[in-house]
C-alpha positions as CSV (number, residue, x, y, z in Angstrom):
1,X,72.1,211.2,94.6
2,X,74.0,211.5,91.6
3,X,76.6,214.1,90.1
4,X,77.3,214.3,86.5
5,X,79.5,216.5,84.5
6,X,77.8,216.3,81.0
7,X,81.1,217.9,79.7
8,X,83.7,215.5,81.4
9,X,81.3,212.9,81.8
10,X,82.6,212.7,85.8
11,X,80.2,211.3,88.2
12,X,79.6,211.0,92.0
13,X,77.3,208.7,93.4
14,X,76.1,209.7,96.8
15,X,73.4,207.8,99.0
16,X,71.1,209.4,100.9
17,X,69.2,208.0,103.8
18,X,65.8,210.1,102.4
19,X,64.7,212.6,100.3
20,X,63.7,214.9,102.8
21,X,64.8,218.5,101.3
22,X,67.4,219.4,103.9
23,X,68.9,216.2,103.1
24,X,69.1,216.4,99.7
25,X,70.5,219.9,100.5
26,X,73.2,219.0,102.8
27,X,74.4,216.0,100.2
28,X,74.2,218.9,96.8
29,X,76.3,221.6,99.1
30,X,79.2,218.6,100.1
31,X,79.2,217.5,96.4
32,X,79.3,221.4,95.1
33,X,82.5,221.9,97.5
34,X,84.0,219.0,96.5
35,X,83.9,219.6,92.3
36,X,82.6,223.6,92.5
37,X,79.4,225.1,91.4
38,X,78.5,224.6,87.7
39,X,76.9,227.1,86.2
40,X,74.0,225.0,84.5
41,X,72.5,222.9,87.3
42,X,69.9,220.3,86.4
43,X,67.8,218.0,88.3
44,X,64.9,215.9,87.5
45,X,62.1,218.3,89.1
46,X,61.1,215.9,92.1
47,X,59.3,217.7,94.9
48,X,62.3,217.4,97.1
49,X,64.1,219.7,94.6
50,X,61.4,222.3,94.9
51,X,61.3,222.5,98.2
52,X,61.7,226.4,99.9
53,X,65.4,224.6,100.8
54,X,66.1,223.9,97.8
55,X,65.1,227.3,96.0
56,X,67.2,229.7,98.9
57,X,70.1,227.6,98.1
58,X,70.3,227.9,94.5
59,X,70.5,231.8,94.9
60,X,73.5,231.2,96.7
């Protein structure tokens, strides 16, 4: 998984041993705690990003 700050350019490379959607979950919360929430967050609309998961944690 990768993290990118379009504004400060920063970036965090995580791997991830699938893209099963509570995996992908599990990996975007730790990152989120680690740099905080941004209030823009983009990803490239892969299925594991529209999972049910996925959706309840972005009203978070």
């Amino acid at each position: 998984m990768i993290y990118l700050n379009h504004f400060t350019k920063f970036c965090i490379l995580s791997p991830l041993k699938s893209k099963r959607s509570e995996e992908v979950a599990s990996k975007q919360l730790e990152i989120l705690l680690t740099v905080s929430a941004p209030s823009i967050l983009q990803s490239d609309n892969g299925r594991e990003f529209s999972n049910a998961i996925i959706l309840e944690f972005k009203t978070c």
